[in-house]
C-alpha positions, 0 to 999 in steps of 0.5 A: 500500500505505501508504494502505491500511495507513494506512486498516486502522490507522484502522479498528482504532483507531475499533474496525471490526474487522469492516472492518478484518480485511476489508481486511487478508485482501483486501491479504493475499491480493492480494500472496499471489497476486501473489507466486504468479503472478510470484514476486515484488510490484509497486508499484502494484496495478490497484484494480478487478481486484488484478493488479500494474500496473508496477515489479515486484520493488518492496519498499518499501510492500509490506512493510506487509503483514506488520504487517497480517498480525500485527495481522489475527491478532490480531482475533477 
């Protein structure tokens, strides 16, 4: 997850909102389902298919997802 916030971060500073927001909806809807299946998040997320690999319950990271949520909102 932080490599992915990190990568989201560097597209709206370099202006690619249009690849940023991409990015955002896909980690956002990848944890929504993730929360929705097992209740809860995992560490780390099978890249290919999006389905949560192992350490489920993990907070760390996944928490990103809320700055990416608030900073998606905001590209038009």
């Amino acid at each position: 997850m932080n490599v992915n916030y990190f990568f989201f971060e560097a597209l709206l500073r370099y202006g690619d909102l249009k690849e940023a927001k991409a990015l955002a909806s896909a980690i956002i809807h990848m944890l929504g389902e993730d929360i929705k299946q097992s209740g809860v998040m995992h560490e780390y997320y099978n890249p290919e298919t999006g389905n949560g690999v192992y350490n489920l319950g993990f907070q760390s990271w996944n928490l990103l997802v809320n700055l990416m949520i608030d900073e998606e909102e905001k590209i038009r």
